[in-house]
C-alpha positions as CSV (number, residue, x, y, z in Angstrom):
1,X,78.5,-29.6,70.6
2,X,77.5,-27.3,73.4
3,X,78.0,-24.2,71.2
4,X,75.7,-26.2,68.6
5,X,73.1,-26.3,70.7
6,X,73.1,-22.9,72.1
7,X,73.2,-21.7,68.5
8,X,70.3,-23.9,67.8
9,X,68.6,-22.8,70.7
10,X,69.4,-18.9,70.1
11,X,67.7,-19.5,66.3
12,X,64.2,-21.0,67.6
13,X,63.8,-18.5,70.3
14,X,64.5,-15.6,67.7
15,X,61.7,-17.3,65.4
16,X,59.4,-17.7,67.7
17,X,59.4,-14.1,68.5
18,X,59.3,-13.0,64.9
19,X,56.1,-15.0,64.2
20,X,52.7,-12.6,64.0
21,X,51.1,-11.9,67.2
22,X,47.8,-12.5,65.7
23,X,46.8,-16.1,65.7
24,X,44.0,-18.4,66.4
25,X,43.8,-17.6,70.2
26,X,43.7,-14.0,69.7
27,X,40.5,-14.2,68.3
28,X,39.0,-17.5,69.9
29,X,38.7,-18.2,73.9
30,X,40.0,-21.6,75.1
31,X,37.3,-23.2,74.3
32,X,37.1,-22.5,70.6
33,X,34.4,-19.5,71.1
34,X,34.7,-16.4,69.2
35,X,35.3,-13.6,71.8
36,X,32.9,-10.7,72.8
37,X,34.5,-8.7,70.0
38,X,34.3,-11.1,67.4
39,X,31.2,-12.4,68.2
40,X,29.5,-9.0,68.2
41,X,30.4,-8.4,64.7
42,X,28.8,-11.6,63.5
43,X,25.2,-10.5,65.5
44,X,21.9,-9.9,63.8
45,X,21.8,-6.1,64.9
46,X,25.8,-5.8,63.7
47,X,25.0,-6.7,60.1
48,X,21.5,-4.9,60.0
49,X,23.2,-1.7,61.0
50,X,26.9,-1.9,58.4
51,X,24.1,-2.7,55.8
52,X,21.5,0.1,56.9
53,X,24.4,2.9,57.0
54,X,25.6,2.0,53.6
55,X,22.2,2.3,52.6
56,X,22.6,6.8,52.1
57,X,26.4,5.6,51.1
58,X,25.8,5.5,46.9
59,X,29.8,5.6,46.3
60,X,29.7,2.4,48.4
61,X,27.6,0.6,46.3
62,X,28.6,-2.1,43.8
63,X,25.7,-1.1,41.0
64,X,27.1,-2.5,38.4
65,X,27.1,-6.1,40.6
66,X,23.4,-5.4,41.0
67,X,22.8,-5.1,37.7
68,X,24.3,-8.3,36.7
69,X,22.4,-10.2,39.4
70,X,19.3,-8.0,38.1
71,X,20.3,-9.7,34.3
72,X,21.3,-13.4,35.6
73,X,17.8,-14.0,37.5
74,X,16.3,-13.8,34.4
75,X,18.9,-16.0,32.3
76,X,20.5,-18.0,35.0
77,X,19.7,-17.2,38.6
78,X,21.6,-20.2,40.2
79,X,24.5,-18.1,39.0
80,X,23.1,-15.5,41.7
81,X,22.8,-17.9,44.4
82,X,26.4,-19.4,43.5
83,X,27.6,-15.7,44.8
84,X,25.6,-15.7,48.3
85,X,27.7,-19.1,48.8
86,X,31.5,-17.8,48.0
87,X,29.8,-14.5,50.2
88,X,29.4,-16.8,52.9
89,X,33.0,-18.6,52.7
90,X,34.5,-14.9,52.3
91,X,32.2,-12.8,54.6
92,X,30.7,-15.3,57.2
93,X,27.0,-14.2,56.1
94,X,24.6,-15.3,53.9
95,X,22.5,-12.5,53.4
96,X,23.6,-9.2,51.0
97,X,25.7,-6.4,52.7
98,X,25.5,-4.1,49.8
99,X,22.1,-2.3,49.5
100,X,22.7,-1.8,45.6
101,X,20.5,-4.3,45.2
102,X,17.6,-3.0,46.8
103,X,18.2,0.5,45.7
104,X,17.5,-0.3,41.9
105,X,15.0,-2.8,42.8
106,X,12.9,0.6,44.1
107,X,14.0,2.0,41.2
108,X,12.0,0.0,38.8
109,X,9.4,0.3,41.0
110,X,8.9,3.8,40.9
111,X,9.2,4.0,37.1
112,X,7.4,1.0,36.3
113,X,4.3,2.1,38.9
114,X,4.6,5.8,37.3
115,X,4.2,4.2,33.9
116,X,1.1,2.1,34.9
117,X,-0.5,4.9,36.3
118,X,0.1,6.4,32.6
119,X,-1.1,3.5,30.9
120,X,-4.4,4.0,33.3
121,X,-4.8,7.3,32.5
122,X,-4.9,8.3,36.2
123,X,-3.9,12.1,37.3
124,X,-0.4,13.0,39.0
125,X,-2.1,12.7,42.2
126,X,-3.5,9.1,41.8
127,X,0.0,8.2,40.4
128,X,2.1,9.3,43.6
129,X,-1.1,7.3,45.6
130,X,-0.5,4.2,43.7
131,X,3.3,4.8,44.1
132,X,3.0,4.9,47.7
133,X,0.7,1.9,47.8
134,X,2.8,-0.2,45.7
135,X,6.2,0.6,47.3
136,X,5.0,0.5,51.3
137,X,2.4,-1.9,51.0
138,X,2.9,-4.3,48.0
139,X,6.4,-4.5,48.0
140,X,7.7,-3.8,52.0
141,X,4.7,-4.9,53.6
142,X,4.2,-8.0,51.9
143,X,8.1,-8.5,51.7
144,X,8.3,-8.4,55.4
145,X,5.3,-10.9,56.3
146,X,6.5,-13.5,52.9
147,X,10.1,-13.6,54.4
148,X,9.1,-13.7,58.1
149,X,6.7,-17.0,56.9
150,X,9.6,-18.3,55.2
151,X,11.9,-17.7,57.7
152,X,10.2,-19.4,60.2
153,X,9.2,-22.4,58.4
154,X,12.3,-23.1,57.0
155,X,13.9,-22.7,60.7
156,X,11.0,-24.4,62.2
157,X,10.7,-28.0,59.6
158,X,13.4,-27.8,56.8
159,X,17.1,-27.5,58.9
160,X,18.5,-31.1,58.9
161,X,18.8,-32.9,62.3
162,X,22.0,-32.8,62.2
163,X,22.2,-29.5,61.0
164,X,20.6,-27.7,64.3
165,X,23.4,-25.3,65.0
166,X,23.1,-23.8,61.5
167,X,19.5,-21.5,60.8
168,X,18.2,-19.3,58.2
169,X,19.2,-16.1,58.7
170,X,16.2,-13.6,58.2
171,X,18.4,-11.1,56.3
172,X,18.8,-14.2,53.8
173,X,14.7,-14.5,53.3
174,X,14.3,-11.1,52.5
175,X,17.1,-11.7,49.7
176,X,15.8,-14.9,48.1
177,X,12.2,-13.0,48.4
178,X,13.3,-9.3,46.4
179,X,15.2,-12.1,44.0
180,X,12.3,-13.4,43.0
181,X,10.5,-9.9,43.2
182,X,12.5,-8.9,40.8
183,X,11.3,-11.1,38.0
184,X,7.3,-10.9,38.9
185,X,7.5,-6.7,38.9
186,X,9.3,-6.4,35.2
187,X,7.2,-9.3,33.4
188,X,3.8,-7.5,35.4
189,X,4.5,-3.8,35.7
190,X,6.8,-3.4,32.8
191,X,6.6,-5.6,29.8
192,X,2.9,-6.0,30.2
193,X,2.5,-2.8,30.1
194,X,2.5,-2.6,26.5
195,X,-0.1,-5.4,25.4
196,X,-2.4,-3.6,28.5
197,X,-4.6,-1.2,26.5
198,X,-4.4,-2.6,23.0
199,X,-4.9,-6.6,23.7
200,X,-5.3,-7.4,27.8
201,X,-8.2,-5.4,28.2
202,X,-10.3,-5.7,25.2
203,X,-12.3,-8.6,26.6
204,X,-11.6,-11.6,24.2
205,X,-9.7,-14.8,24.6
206,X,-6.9,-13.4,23.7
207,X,-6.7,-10.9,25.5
208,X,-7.4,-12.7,28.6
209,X,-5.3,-15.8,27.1
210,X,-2.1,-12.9,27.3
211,X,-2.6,-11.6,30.4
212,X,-2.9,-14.8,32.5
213,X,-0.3,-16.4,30.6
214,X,2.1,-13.3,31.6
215,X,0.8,-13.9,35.3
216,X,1.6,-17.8,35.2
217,X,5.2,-17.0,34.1
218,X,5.8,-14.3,36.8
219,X,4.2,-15.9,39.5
220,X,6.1,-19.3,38.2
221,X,9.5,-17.2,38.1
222,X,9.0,-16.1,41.8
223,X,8.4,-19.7,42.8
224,X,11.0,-21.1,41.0
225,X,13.9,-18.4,42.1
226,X,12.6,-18.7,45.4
227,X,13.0,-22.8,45.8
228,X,16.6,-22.0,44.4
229,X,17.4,-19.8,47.1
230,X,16.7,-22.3,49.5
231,X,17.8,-25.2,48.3
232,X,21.4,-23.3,48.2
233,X,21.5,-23.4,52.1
234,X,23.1,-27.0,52.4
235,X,21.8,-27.6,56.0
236,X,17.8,-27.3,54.7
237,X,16.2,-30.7,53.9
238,X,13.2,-31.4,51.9
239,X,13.0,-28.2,49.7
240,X,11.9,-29.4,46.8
241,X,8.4,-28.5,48.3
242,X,8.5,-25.2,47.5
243,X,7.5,-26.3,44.2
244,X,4.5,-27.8,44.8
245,X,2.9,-24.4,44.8
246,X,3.2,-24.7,41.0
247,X,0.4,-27.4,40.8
248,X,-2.3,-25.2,42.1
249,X,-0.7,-22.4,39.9
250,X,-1.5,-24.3,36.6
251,X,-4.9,-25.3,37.7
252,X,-6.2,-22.0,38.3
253,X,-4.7,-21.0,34.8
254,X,-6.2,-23.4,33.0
255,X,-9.7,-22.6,35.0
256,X,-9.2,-18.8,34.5
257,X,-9.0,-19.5,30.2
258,X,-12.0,-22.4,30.8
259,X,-13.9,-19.5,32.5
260,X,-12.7,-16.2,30.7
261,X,-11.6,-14.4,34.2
262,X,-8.8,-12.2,33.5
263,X,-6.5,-11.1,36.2
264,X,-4.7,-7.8,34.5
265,X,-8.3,-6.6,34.5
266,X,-8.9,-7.2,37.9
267,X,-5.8,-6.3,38.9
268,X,-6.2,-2.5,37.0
269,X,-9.3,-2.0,38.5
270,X,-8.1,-3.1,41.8
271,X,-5.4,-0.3,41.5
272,X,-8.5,2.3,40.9
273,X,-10.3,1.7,43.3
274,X,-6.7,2.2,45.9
275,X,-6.8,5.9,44.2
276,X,-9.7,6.8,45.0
């Protein structure tokens, strides 16, 4: 029996030392904390720099990802959103990592800007003007102060009571915001494009009739894709109010035909007077 027992005892001992090292107290204090390692590579600045040096990394970069996302938020962009959650499970952070994203995004900026300063008629200088406008001003500039609203508020009146440990990361805003960019810049700098010399401008109802109704749908795709990527957090409350925006919207179409504005028009010479 002895001899059984110091076997026995012999086996355990062995296991125990053939066991991993790494386990959940290597990377947690006693109190169930991440350590100072750990923790720093889940902070802000952490994730803003890995995703800012892969930004001159192009071999890095999962393009052909971005170009599905770039397809699904036209034909199904809960699918997109469905991704930031198994992201989350897998990489403990909402927000993108890969800058493929935003690099095609600017992209079809350039090219769609380049061709609306064809369509304009406007010289290679006004072109790189309006490019620089368009890309600094209409698309970072007023990326940075939509997200930062957004942020806030949702921080500040949608996170559940209960759900106060948990916030919107700003990295996450800027996502759902260039998501529902996306959309808004090809239906207004792209496919209008074609109906802009021929049909928007000729001042006549239909003209006017084409060109809203191409603003209602991008402006209703942005709201839309940007009350999804919201309502995928599942600590925000009440987020079904980010499409009460689309009230208003449809008013002001309908007063736009009653009235005969047109906003293509407005919004071309808008563009010429930036140029000048």
């Amino acid at each position: 029996i002895r001899l059984q027992q110091t076997c026995a005892q012999n086996f355990f001992s062995s296991s125990r030392k053939m066991l991993p090292s790494t386990s959940v107290n290597s990377s947690m204090q006693g109190n169930g904390v991440l350590n100072s390692r750990d923790a720093a590579r889940h902070t802000a600045g952490a994730k803003r720099y890995k995703y800012l040096r892969r930004l001159f990394r192009f071999r890095q970069m999962d393009f052909e990802f971005a170009a599905w996302q770039m397809l699904y938020l036209f034909t199904s962009p809960q699918r997109v959103y469905r991704n930031f959650h198994y992201r989350k499970q897998t990489k403990d952070q909402w927000a993108r990592d890969d800058p493929a994203f935003l690099v095609l995004l600017s992209i079809w900026l350039c090219v769609s800007t380049i061709g609306f300063g064809f369509v304009l008629d406007m010289g290679f200088f006004e072109t790189i003007k309006l490019l620089l406008w368009v890309v600094f001003i209409d698309c970072v500039g007023v990326g940075l102060l939509i997200s930062t609203l957004m942020w806030f508020i949702s921080n500040k009146y949608l996170v559940k009571r209960q759900s106060r440990d948990y916030d919107v990361e700003w990295g996450y805003a800027f996502d759902v915001h260039l998501n529902a960019f996306y959309p808004l810049l090809v239906i207004l700098h792209f496919i209008q494009l074609f109906f802009i010399n021929h049909v928007i401008l000729t001042d006549t109802f239909i003209g006017y009739l084409v060109g809203n109704t191409l603003w209602l749908i991008a402006v209703g795709y942005y709201i839309y894709v940007t009350f999804l990527g919201y309502s995928a957090l599942p600590f925000l409350k009440n987020t079904v109010i980010l499409l009460y925006p689309f009230a208003p919207l449809i008013l002001l179409y309908g007063l736009s035909l009653a009235l005969g504005w047109n906003f293509t028009h407005a919004l071309c010479s808008f563009y010429k007077y930036r140029v000048k």
